[in-house]
FIZA-511738 format. One record per residue (C-alpha): x, y, z negated; residue in three letters. Coordinates in steps of 0.001 Angstrom, whole numbers, plus 500000, padded with zeros to 6 digits. Layout:
N
XYZALA;...
***
This chain:
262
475005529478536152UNK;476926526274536525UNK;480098527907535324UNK;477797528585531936UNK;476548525460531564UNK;480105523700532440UNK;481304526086529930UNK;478906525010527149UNK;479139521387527565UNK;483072521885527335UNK;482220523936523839UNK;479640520938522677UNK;482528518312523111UNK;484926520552522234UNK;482744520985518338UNK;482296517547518386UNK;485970515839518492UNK;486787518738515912UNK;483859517424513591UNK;485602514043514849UNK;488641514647513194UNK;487055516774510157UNK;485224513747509417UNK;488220511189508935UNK;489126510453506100UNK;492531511171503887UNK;494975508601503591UNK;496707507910500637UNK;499725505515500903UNK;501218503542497955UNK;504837501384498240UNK;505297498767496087UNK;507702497103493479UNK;511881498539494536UNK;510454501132497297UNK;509345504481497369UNK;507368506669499270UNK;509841507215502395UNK;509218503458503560UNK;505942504860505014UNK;507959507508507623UNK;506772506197511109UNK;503279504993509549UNK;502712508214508314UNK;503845510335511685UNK;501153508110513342UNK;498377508493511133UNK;499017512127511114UNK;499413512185515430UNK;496115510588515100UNK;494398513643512946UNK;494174511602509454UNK;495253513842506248UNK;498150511708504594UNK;499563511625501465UNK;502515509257500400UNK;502254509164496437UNK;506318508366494884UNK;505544506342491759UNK;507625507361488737UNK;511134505936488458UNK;512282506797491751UNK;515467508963492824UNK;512427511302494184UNK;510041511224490910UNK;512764510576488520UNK;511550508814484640UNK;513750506603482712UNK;511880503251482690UNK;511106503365479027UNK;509228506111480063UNK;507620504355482734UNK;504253502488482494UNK;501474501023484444UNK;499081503618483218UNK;501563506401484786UNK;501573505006488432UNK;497557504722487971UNK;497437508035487228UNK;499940509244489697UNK;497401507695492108UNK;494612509559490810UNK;496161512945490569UNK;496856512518494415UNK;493641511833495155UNK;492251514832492666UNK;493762516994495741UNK;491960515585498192UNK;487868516696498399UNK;486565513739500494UNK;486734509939498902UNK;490367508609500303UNK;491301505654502174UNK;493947504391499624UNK;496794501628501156UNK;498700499917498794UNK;501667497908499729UNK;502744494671497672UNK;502753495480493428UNK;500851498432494989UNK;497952496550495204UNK;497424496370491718UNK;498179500388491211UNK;495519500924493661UNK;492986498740491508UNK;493767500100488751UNK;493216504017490030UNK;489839502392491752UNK;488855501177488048UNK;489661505098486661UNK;488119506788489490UNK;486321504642491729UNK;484507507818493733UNK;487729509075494454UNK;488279506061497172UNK;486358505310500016UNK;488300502266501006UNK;490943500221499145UNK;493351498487501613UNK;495829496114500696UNK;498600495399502563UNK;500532491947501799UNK;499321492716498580UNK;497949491291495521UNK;494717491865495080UNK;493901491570490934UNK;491636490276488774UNK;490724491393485300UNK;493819490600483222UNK;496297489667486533UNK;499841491571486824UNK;502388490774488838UNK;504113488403486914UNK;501083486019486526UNK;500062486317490266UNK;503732485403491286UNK;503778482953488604UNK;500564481144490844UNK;502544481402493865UNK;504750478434495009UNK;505625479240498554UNK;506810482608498001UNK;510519482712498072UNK;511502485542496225UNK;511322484020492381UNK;515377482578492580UNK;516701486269493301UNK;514628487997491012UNK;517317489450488369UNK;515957491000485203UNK;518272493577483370UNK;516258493740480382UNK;518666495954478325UNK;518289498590481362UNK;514568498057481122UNK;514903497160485379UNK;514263494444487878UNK;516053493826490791UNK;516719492007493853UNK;519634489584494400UNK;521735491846497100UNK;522419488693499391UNK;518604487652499847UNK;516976491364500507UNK;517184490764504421UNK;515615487491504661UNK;513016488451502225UNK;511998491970503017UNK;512832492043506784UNK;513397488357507916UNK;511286489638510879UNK;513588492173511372UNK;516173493176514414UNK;519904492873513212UNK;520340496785513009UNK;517160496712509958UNK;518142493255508270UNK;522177495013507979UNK;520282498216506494UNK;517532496909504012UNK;519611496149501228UNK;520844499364500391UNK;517441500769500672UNK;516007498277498267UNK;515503499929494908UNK;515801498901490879UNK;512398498741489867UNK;511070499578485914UNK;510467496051484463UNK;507324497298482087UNK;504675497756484669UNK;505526494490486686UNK;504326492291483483UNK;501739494544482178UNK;497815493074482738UNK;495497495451485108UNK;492219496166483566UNK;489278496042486535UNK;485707495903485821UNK;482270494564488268UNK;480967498070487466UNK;483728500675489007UNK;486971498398490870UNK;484467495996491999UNK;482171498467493568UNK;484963499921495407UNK;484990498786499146UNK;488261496358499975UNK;489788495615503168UNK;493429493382503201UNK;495861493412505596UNK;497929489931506158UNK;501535489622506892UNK;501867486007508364UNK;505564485601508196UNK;505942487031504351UNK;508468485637502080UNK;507642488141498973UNK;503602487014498500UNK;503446484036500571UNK;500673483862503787UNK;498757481128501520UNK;498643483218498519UNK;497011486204500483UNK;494092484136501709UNK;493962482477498050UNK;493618486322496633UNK;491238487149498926UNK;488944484119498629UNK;488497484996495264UNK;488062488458495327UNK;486180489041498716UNK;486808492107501282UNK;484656493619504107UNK;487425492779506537UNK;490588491163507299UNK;493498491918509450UNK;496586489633510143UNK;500106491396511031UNK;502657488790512899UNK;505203490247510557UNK;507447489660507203UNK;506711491518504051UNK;507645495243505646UNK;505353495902508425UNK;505838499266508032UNK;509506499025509005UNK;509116496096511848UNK;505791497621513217UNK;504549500780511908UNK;502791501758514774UNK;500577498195515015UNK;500129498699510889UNK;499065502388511661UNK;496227500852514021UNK;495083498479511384UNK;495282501309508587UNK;492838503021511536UNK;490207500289511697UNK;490399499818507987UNK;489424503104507291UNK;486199503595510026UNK;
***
């Protein structure tokens, strides 16, 4: 008798960390301006160790997703977004890293049931009208404005070669700050100065948690709090990082990513 009973109790825990792990949600995780999707490799092995679904959405105008960038438009990362998260049955946990923040609003404004939780991660967080030309435009600590070079014949942005450690990895061991550069990417110029549309009725709805990198030199530390105080989230988490947590510590981003999306 007490081997039956031991042996139900095991199968009553056993059903309920398996309706545990049934229950969490999908993870969908958007890079920002000159990435792509494999700058979420060690945050994604983590989530997916943990039991979360994961899904790392390449944006157009990538070596993986190639588009020329006059082919290349706001509207087509947005709906990149949303076709990822048309796979996915259960509303999605959506991360978006840097310009990502404003793809992610702008898939919460198109499908706003699709998304459990928005989390942005040294992001910017938009208003109605905002892109990411007139959000760094408001931002005078950020260090990144002098080696901005735009190729507008080529239709590109990019990143002076000689400042891509100290700004995306000034946090950075040697081995990572001597690597970053070449793994910096051109980015298609269109979508960086076109507005986001968000409304009170669908985006604003949509419940918002931001992740802080206190050592950032892309979107300054000041500038995240500013974002945030005028666009309020449920919850705030600070990383003791630069602008590339996921590279310089995926597995304490991983954890917030966690308690973001409980």
């Amino acid at each position: 008798m007490k081997m039956l009973i031991a042996s139900a109790a095991a199968s009553v825990l056993a059903i309920g960390a398996n309706a545990q792990t049934v229950e969490k949600p999908a993870i969908v995780l958007v890079h920002g301006a000159f990435e792509n999707d494999q700058v979420w490799g060690h945050v994604s092995a983590k989530l997916q160790k943990d039991g979360y679904q994961v899904v790392a959405v390449d944006l157009p105008g990538r070596p993986g997703n190639p588009a020329t960038p006059d082919k290349v438009s706001l509207d087509l990362y947005r709906d990149t977004v949303v076709k990822a998260l048309g796979s996915i049955k259960r509303p999605a946990v959506v991360v978006g890293h840097s310009f990502g923040g404003i793809v992610i609003s702008a898939a919460a404004e198109k499908a706003p049931k699709k998304i459990k939780t928005l989390v942005y991660l040294a992001a910017y967080l938009p208003q109605d009208g905002d892109s990411l030309v007139s959000l760094a435009q408001r931002d005078p600590d950020a260090k990144v404005g002098p080696h901005l070079q735009i190729q507008k014949e080529k239709g590109l942005a990019s990143i002076e070669y000689s400042a891509r450690a100290d700004l995306f990895a000034n946090d950075g061991p040697d081995g990572l700050r001597k690597a970053i550069p070449d793994l910096i990417l051109d980015e298609p110029l269109a979508p960086l100065a076109t507005p986001v549309k968000v409304t009170a009725a669908n985006f604003g709805k949509v419940d918002k948690v931001y992740i802080h990198t206190a050592m950032d030199q892309v979107i300054s530390p000041a500038f995240q709090a500013k974002m945030v105080a005028a666009t309020p989230v449920r919850v705030e988490y600070t990383l003791q990082t630069g602008h590339t947590p996921f590279l310089t510590n995926p597995d304490g981003l991983a954890d917030a990513i966690e308690r973001a999306a409980q």
